[in-house]
C-alpha positions in Angstrom: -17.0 -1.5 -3.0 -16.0 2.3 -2.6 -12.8 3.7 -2.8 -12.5 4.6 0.8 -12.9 0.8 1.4 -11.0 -0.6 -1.1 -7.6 1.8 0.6 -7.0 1.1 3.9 -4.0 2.7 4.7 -0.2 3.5 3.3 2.0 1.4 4.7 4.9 2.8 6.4 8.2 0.7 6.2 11.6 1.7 4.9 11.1 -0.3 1.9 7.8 1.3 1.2 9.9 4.9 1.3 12.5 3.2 -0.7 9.7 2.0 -3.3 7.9 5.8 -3.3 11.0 7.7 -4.5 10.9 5.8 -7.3 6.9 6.4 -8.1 5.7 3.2 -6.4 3.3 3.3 -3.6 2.5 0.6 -1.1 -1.4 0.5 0.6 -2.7 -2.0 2.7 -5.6 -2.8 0.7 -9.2 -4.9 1.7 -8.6 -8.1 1.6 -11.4 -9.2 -1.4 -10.4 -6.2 -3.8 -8.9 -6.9 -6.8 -6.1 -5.0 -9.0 -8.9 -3.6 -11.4 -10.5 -2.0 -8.0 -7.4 -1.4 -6.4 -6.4 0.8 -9.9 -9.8 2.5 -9.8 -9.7 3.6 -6.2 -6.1 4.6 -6.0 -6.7 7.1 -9.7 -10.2 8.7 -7.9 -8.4 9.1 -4.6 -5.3 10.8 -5.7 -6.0 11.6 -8.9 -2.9 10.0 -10.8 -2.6 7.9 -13.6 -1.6 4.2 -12.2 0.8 2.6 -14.9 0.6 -1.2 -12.9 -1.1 -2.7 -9.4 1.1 -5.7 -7.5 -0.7 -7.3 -5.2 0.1 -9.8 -2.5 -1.1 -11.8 0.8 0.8 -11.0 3.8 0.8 -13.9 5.9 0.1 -13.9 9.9 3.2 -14.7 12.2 3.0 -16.6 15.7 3.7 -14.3 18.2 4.0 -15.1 22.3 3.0 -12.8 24.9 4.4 -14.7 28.0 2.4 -18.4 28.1 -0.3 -17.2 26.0 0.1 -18.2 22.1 -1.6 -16.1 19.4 -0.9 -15.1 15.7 -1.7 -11.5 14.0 -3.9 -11.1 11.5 -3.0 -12.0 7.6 -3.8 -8.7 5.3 -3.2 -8.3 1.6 -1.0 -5.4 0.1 -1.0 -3.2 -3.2 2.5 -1.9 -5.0 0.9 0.8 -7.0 2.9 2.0 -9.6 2.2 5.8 -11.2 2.5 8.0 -14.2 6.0 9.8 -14.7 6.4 13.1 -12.9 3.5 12.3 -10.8 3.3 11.5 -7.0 0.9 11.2 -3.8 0.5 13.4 -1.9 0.6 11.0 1.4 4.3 10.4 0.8 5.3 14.2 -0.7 7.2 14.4 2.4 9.8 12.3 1.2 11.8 14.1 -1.1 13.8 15.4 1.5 14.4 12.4 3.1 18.5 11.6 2.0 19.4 8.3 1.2 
C-alpha cells in the first residue's frame, strides 16, 4: 500500500488539537493498515521521526433522518506520536491557538 493510501486525512476535533500541542497527531487511517505501515507512511510524508502509533476502530453510530434508519460508516484511527522538537506541518497552525 502507498503512503498516500495508508493517510487519509487529519482528523479535526478539539481533542485531536489538544493531543497535537503535545506532539501527538491523530489521522484517519485505511482501514487494513497496520502500525508498522501507519509509522512508515506518516515518517515519508512528513518527514519526522514517529516515537509510537495508537491505533483504534471507531465504531458506526445509528443515526435517524426522519422514518428512515441508517448508521455511518465504522473507520479506524492512528495517534501518531513524534520526535521532540518536531511537528507537522498540517497542524503548525496551532501554536497560536490559547488554551
Amino acid at each position: 500500500m502507498d503512503a498516500t493510501q495508508v493517510i487519509i486525512r487529519p482528523v479535526v476535533s478539539e481533542k485531536s488539537y489538544v493531543l497535537a500541542t503535545v506532539g501527538k497527531y491523530t489521522f484517519r487511517v485505511h482501514p487494513d493498515a497496520h502500525k508498522t505501515q501507519i509509522r512508515a507512511a506518516v515518517e515519508e510524508l512528513f518527514s519526522v521521526d514517529v516515537l509510537a502509533v495508537k491505533t483504534s476502530s471507531v465504531k458506526s453510530k445509528p443515526k435517524r433522518r426522519g422514518s428512515t434508519a441508517g448508521r455511518t460508516r465504522s473507520w479506524k484511527k492512528a495517534i501518531v506520536q513524534v520526535g521532540e522538537g518536531q511537528e507537522i506541518p498540517i497542524f503548525a497552525s496551532l501554536s497560536g491557538i490559547e488554551e
